[in-house]
PyMOL Python script that loads the backbone (N, CA, C, O; Angstrom):
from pymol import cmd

cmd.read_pdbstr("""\
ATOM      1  N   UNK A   1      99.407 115.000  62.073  1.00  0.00           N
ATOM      2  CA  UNK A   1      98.982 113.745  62.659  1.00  0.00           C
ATOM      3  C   UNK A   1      99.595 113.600  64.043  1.00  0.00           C
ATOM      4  O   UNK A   1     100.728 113.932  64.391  1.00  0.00           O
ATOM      5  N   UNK A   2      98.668 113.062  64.736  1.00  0.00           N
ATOM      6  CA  UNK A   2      99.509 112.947  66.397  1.00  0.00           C
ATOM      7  C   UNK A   2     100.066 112.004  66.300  1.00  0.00           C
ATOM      8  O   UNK A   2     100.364 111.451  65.241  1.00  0.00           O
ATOM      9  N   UNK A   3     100.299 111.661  67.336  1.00  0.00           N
ATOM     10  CA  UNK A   3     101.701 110.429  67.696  1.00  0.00           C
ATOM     11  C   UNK A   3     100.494 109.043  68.212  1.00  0.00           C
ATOM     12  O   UNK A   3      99.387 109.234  68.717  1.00  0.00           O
ATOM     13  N   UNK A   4     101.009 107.946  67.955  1.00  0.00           N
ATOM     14  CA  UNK A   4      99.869 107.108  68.539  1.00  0.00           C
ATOM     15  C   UNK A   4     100.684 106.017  69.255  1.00  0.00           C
ATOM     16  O   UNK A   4     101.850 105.882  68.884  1.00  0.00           O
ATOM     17  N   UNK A   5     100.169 105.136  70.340  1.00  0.00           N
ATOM     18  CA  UNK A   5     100.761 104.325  71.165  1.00  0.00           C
ATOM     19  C   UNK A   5     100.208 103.075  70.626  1.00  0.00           C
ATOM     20  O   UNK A   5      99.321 102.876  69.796  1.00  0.00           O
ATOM     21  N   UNK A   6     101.107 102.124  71.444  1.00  0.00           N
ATOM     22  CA  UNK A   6     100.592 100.362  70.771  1.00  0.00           C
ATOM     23  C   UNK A   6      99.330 100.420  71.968  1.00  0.00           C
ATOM     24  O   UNK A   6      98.294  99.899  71.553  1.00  0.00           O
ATOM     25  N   UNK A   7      99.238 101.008  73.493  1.00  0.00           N
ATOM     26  CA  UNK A   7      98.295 100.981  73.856  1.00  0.00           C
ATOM     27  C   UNK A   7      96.717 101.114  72.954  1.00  0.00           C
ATOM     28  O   UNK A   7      95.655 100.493  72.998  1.00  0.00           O
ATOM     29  N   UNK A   8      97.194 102.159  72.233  1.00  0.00           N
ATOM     30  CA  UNK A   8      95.849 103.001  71.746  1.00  0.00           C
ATOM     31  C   UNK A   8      95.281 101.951  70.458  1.00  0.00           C
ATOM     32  O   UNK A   8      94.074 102.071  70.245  1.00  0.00           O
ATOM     33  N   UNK A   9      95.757 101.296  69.890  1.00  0.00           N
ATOM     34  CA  UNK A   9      96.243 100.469  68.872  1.00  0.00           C
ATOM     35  C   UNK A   9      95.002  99.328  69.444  1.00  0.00           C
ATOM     36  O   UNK A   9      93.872  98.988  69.092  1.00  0.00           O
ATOM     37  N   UNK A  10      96.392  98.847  71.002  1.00  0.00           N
ATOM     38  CA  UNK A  10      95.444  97.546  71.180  1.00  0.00           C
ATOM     39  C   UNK A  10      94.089  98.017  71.501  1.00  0.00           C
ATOM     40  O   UNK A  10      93.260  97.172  71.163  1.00  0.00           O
ATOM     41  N   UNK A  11      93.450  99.301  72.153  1.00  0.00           N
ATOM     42  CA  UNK A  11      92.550  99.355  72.775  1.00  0.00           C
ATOM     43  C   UNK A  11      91.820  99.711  71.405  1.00  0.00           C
ATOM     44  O   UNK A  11      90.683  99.909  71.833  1.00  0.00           O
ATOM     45  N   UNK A  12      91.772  99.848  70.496  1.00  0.00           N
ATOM     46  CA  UNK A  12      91.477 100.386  69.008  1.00  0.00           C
ATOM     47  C   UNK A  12      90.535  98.735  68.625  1.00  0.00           C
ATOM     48  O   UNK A  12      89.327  98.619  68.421  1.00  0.00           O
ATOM     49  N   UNK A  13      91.633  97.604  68.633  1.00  0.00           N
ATOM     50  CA  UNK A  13      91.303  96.349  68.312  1.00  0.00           C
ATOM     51  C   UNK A  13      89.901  95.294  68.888  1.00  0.00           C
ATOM     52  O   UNK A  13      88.972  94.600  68.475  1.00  0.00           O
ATOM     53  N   UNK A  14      90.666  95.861  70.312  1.00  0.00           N
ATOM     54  CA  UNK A  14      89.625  95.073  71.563  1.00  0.00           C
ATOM     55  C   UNK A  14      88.011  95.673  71.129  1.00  0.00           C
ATOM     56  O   UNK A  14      87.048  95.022  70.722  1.00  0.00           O
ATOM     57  N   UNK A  15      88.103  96.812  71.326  1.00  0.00           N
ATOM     58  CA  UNK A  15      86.908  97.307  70.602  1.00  0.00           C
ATOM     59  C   UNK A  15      86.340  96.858  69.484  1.00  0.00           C
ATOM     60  O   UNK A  15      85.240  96.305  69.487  1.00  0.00           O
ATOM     61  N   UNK A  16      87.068  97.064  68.397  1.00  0.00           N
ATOM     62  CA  UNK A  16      86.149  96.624  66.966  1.00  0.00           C
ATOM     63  C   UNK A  16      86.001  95.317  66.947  1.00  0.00           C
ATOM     64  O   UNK A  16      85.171  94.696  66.283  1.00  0.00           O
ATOM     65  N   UNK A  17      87.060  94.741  67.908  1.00  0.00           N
ATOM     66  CA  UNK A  17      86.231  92.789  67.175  1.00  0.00           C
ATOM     67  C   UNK A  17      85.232  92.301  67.714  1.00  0.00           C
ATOM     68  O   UNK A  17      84.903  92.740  68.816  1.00  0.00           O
ATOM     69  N   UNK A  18      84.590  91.422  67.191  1.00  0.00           N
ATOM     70  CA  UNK A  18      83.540  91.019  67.412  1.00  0.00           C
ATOM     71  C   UNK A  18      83.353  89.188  67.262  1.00  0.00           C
ATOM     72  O   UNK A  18      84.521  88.836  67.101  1.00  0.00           O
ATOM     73  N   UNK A  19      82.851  88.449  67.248  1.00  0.00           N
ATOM     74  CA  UNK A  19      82.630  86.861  67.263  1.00  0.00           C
ATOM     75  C   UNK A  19      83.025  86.118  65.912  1.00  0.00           C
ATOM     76  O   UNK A  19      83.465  84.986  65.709  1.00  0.00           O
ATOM     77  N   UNK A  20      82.573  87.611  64.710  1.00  0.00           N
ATOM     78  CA  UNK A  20      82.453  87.222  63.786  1.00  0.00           C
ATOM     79  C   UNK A  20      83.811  88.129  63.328  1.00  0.00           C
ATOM     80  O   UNK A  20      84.168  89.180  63.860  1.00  0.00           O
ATOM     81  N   UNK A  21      84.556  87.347  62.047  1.00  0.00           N
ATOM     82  CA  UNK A  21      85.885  88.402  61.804  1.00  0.00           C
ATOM     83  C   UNK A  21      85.653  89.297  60.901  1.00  0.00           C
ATOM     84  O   UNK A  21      84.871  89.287  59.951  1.00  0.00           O
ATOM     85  N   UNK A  22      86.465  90.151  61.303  1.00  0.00           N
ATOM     86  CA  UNK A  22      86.743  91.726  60.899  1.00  0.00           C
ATOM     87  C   UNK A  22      88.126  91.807  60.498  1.00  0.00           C
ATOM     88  O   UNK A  22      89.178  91.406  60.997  1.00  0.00           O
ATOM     89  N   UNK A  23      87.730  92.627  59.147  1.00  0.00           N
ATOM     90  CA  UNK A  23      89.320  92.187  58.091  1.00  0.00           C
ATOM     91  C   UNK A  23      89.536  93.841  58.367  1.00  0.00           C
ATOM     92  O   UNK A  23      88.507  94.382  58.772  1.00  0.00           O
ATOM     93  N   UNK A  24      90.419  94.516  58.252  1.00  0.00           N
ATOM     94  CA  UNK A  24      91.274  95.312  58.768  1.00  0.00           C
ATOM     95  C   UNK A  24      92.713  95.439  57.997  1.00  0.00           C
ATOM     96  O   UNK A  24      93.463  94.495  57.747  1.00  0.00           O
ATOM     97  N   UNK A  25      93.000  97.252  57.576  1.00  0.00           N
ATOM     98  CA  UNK A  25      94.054  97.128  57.341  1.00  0.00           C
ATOM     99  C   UNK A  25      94.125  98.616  57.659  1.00  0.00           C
ATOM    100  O   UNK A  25      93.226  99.455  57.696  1.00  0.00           O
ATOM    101  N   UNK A  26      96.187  98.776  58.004  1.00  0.00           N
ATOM    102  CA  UNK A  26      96.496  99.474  58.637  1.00  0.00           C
ATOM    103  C   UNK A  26      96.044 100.925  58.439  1.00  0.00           C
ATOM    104  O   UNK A  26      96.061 101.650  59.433  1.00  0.00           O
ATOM    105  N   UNK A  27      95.733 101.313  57.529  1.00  0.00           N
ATOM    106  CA  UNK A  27      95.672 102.876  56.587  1.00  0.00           C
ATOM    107  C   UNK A  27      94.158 103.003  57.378  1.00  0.00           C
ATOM    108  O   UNK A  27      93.859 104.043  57.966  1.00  0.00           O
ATOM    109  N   UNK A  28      93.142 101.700  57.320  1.00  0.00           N
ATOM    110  CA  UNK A  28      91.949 102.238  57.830  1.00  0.00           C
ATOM    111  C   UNK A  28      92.132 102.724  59.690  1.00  0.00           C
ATOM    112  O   UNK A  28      91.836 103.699  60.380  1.00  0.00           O
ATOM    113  N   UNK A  29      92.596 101.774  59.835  1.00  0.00           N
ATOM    114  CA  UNK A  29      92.898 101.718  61.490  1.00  0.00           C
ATOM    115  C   UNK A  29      93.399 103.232  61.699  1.00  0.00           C
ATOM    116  O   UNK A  29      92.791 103.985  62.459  1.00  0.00           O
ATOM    117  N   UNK A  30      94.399 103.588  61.072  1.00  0.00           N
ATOM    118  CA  UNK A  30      95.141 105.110  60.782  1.00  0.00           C
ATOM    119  C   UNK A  30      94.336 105.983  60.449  1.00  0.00           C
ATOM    120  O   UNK A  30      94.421 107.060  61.039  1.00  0.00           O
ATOM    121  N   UNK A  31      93.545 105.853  59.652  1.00  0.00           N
ATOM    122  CA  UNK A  31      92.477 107.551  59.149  1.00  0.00           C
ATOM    123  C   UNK A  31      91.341 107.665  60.552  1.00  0.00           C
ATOM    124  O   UNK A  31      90.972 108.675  61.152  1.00  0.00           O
ATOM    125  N   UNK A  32      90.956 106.130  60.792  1.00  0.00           N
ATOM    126  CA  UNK A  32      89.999 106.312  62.719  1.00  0.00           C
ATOM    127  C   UNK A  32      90.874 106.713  63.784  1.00  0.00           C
ATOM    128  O   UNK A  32      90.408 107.340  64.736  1.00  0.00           O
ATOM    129  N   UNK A  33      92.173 106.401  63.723  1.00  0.00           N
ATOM    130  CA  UNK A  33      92.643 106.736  64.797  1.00  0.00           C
ATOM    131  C   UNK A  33      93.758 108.514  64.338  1.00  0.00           C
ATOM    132  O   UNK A  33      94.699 108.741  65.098  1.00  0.00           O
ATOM    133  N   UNK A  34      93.576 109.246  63.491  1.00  0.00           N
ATOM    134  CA  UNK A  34      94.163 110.324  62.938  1.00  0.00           C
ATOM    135  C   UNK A  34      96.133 109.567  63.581  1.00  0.00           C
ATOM    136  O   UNK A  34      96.940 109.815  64.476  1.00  0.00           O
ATOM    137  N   UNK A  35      96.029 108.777  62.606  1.00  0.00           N
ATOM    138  CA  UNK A  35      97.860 108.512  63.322  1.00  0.00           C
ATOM    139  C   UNK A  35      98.075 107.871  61.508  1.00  0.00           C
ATOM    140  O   UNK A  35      97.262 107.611  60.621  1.00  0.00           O
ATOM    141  N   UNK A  36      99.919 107.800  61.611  1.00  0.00           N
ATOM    142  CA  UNK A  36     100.096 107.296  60.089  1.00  0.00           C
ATOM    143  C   UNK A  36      99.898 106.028  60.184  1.00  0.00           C
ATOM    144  O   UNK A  36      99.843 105.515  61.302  1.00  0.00           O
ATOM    145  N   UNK A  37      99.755 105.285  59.054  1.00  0.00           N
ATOM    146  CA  UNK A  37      99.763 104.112  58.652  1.00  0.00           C
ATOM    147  C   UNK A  37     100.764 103.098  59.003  1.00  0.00           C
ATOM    148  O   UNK A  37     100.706 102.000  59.555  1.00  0.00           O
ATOM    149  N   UNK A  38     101.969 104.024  58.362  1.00  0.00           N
ATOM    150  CA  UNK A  38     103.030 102.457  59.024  1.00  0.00           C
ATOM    151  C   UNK A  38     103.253 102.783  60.664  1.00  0.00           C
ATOM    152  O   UNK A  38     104.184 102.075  61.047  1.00  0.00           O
ATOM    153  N   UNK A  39     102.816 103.464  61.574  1.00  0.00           N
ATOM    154  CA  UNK A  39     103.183 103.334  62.613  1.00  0.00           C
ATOM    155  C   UNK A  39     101.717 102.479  63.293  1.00  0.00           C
ATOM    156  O   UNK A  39     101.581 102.070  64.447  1.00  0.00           O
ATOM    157  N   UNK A  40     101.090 102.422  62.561  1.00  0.00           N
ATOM    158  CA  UNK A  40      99.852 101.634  62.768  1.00  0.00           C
ATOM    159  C   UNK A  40     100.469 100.333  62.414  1.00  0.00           C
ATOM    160  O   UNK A  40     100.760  99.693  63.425  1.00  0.00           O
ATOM    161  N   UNK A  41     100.837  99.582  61.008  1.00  0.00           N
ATOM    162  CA  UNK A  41     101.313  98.645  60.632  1.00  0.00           C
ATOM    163  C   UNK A  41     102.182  98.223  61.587  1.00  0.00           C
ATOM    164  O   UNK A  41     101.910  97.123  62.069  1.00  0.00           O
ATOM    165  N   UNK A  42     103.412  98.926  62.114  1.00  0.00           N
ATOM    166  CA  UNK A  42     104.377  98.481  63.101  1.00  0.00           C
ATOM    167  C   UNK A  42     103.481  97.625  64.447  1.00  0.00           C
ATOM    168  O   UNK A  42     103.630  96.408  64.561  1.00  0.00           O
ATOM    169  N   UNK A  43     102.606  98.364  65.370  1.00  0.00           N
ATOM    170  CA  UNK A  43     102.232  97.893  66.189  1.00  0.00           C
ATOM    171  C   UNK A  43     101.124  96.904  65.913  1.00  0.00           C
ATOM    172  O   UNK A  43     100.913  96.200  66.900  1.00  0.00           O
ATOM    173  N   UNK A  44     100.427  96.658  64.981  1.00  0.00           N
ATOM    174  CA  UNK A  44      99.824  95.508  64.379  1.00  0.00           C
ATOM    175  C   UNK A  44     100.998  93.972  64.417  1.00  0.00           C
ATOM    176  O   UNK A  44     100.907  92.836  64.882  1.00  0.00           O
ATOM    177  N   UNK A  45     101.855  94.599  63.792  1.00  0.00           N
ATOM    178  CA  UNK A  45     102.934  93.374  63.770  1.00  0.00           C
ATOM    179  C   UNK A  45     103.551  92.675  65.230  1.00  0.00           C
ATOM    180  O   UNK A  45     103.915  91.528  65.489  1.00  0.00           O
ATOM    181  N   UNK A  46     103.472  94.164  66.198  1.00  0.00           N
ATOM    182  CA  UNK A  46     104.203  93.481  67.206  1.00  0.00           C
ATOM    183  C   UNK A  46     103.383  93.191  68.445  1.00  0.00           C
ATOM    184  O   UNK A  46     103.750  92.802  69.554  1.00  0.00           O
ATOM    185  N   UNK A  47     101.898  93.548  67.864  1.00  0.00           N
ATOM    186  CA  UNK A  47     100.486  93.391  69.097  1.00  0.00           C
ATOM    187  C   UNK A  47     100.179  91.536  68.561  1.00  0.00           C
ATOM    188  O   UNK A  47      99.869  90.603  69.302  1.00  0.00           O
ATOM    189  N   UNK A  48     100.396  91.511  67.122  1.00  0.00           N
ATOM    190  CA  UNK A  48      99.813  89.693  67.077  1.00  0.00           C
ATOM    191  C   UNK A  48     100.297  88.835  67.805  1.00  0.00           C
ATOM    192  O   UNK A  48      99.364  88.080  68.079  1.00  0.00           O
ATOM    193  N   UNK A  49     101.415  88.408  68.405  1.00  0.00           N
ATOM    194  CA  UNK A  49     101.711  87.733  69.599  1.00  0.00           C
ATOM    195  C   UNK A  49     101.172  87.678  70.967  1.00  0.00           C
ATOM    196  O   UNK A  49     101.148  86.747  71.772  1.00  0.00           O
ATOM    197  N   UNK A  50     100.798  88.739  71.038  1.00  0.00           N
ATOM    198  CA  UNK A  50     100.867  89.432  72.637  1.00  0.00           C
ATOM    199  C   UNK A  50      99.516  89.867  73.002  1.00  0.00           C
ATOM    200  O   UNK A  50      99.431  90.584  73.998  1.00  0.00           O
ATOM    201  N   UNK A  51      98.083  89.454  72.156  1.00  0.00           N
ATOM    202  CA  UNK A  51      97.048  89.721  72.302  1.00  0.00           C
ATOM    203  C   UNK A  51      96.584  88.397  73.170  1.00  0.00           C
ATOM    204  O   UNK A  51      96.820  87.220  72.898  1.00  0.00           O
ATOM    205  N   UNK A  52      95.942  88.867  74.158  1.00  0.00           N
ATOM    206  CA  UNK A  52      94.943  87.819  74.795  1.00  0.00           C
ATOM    207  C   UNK A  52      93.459  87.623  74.066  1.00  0.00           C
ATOM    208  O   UNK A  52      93.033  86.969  73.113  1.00  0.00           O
ATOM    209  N   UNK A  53      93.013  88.374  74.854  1.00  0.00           N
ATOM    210  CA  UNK A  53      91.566  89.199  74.371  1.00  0.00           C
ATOM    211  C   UNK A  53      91.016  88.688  73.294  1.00  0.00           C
ATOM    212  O   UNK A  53      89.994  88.009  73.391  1.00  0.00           O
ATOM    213  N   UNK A  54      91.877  89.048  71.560  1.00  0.00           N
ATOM    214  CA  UNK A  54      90.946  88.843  70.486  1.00  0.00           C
ATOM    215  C   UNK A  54      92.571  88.210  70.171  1.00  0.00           C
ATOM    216  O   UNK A  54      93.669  88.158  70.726  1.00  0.00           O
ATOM    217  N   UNK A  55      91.835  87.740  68.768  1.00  0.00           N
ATOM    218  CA  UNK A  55      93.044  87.297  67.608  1.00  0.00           C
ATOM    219  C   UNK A  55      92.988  87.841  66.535  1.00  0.00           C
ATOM    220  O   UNK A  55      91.982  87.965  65.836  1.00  0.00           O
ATOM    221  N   UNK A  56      94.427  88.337  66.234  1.00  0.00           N
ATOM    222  CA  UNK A  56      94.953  89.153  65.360  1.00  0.00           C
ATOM    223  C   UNK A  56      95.744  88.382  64.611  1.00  0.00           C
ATOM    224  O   UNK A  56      96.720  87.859  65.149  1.00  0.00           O
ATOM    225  N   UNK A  57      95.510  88.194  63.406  1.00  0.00           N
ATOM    226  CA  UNK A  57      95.984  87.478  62.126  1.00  0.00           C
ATOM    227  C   UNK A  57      96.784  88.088  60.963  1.00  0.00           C
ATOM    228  O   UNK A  57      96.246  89.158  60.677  1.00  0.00           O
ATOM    229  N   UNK A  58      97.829  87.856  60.188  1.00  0.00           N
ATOM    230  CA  UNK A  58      98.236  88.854  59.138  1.00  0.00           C
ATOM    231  C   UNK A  58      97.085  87.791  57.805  1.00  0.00           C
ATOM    232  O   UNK A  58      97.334  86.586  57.763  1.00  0.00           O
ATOM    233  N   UNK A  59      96.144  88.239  57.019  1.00  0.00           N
ATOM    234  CA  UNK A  59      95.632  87.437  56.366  1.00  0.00           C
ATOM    235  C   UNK A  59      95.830  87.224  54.854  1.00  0.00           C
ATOM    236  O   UNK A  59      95.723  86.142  54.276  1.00  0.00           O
ATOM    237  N   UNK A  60      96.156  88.494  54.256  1.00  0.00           N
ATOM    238  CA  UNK A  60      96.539  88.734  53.201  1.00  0.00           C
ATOM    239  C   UNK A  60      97.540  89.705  52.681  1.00  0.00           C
ATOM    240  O   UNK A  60      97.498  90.762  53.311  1.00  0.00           O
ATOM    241  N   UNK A  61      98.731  89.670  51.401  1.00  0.00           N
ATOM    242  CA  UNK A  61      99.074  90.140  51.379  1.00  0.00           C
ATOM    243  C   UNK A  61      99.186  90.697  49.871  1.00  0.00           C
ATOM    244  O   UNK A  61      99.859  90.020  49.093  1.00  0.00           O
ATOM    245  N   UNK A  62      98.391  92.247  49.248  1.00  0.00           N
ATOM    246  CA  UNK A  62      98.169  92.480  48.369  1.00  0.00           C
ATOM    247  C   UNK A  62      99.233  93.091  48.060  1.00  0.00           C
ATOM    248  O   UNK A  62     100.419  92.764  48.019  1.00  0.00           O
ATOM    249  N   UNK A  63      98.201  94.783  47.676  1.00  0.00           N
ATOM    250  CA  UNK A  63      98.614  96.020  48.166  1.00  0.00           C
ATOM    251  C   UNK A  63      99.572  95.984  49.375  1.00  0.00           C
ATOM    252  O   UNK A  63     100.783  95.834  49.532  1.00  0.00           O
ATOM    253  N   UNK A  64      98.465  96.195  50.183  1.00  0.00           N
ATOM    254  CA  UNK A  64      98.567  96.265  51.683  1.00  0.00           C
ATOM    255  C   UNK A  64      98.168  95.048  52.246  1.00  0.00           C
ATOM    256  O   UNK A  64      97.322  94.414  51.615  1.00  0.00           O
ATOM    257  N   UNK A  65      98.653  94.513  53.453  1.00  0.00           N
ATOM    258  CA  UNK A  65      98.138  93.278  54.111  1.00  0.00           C
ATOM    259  C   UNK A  65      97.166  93.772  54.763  1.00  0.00           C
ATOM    260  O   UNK A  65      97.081  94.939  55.147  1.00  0.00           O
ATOM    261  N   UNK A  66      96.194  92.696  54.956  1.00  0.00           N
ATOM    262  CA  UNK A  66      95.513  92.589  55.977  1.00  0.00           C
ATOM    263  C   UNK A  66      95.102  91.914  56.855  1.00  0.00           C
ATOM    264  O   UNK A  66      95.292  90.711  56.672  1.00  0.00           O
ATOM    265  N   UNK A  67      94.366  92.312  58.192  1.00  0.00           N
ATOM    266  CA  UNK A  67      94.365  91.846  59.198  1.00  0.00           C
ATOM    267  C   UNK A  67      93.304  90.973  59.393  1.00  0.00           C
ATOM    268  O   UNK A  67      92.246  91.399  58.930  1.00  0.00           O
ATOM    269  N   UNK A  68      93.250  89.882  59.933  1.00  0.00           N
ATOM    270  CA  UNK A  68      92.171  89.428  60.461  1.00  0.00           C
ATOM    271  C   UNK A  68      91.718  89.326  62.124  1.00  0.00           C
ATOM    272  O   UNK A  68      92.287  88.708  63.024  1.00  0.00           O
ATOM    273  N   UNK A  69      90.636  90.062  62.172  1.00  0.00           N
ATOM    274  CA  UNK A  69      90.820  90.233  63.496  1.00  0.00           C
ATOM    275  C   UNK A  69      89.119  89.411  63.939  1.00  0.00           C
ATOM    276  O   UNK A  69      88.110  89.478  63.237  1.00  0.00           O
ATOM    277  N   UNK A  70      89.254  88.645  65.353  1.00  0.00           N
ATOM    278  CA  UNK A  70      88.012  88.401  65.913  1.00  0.00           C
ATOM    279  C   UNK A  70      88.276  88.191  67.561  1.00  0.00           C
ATOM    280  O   UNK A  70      89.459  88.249  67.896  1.00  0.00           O
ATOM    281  N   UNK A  71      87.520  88.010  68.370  1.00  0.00           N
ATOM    282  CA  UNK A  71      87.581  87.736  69.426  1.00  0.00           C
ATOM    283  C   UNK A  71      87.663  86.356  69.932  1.00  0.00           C
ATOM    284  O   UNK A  71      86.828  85.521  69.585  1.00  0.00           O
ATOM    285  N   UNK A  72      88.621  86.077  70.732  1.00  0.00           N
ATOM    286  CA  UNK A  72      89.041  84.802  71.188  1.00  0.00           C
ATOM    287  C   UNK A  72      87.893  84.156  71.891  1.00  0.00           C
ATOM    288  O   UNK A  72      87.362  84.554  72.928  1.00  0.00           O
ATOM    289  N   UNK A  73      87.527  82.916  71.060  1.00  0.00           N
ATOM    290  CA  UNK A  73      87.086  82.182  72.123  1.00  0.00           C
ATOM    291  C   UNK A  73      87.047  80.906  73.207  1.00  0.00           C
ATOM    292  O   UNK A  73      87.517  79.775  73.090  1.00  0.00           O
ATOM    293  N   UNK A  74      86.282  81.542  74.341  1.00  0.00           N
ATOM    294  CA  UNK A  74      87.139  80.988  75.734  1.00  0.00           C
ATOM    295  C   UNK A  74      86.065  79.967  76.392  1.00  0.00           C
ATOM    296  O   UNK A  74      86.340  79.367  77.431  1.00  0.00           O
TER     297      UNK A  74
END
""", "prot")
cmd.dss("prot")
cmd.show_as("cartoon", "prot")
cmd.util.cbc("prot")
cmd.orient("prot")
């Protein structure tokens, strides 16, 4: 597995959201982007503050949490 950046992460996000939300969790984000999971999870955690663009939500917490993701609107 390669190494992955919070860049690649956010630019991962900006892309998939859309108006309508998109639930998301780290393992999927990880098998599209060939990177591991918790280093996916890590920058999920520390991109939800710091997003302009869209909004990134922690929404549930099972298994695995997941994300809620949509695009901000302005």
């Amino acid at each position: 597995m390669s190494n992955i950046s919070r860049q690649t992460v956010h630019a991962y996000l900006v892309k998939t959201a859309s108006s309508e939300p998109t639930y998301l969790r780290a393992r999927e984000i990880a098998t599209d982007l060939d990177a591991s999971p918790k280093a996916v999870a890590q920058y999920l955690s520390q991109l939800q503050d710091d997003l302009v663009d869209v909004s990134l939500e922690q929404w549930s917490r099972s298994k695995s949490t997941t994300w809620r993701l949509e695009v901000n609107e302005s």
